[in-house]
C-alpha positions in Angstrom: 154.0 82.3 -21.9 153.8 85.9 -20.8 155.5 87.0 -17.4 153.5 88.4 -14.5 154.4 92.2 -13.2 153.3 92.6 -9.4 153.4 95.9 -7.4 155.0 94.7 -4.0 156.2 96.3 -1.0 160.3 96.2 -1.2 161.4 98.2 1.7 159.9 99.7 4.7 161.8 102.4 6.2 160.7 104.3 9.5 161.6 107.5 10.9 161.1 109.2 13.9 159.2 112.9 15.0 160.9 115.3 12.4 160.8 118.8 10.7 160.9 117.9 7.6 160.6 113.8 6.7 160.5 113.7 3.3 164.2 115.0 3.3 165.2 112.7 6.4 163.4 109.8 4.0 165.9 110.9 0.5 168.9 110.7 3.3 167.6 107.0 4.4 166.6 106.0 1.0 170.2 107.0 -0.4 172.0 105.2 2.4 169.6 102.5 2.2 170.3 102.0 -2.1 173.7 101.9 -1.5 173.3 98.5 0.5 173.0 95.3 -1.5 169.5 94.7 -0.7 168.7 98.3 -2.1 171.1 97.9 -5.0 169.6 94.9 -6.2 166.1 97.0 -5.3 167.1 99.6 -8.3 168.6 96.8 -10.7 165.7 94.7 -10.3 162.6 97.0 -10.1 160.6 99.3 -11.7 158.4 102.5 -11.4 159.7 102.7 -7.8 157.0 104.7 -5.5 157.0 105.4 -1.9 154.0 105.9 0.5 154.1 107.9 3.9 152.2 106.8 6.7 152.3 108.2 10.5 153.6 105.2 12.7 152.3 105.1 16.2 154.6 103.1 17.3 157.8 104.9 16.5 155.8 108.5 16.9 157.3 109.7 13.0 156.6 108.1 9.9 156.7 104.7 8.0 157.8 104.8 4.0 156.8 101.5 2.0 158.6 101.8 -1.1 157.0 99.6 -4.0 157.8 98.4 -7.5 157.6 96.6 -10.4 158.5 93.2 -9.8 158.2 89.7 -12.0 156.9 86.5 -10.2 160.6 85.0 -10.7 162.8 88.2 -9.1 159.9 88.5 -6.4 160.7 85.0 -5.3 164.3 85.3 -5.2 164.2 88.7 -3.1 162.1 86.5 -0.8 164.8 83.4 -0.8 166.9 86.3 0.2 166.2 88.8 2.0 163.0 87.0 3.8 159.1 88.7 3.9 160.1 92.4 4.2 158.8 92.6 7.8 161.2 94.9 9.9 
């Protein structure tokens, strides 16, 4: 029986109006992988990627940072740490 890989969304992180996000973003992303959610993130994952979207709602940006995940981790990070949604 082989295990399943899925690519899922594992963090969302938003900034607001800036010179330069995608410095702001390494500065969030460090803080944020030196919580237990995002330590587990880097234990647990692989081929981490992040996309950059504007967000309307905040008037900056929205990062989605994704990985490698198996069906068995991706249902403990949702026992706990919830759906992701900020």
């Amino acid at each position: 029986m082989s295990k399943e890989i899925f690519r899922k969304v594992l963090a969302k992180i938003r900034l607001g109006d800036c010179e330069d996000p995608e410095l702001y973003f390494g500065a969030a992303w460090y803080d944020f992988s030196r919580t237990e959610k995002g330590k587990w993130i880097v234990d647990n994952c692989d081929d981490l990627v992040y996309t950059q979207s504007i967000d309307q709602t905040y008037m900056g940006y929205a990062y989605n940072v994704s990985g490698k995940i198996s069906e068995e981790k991706w249902t403990y990070f949702l026992l706990k740490w919830g759906n992701n949604e900020n």
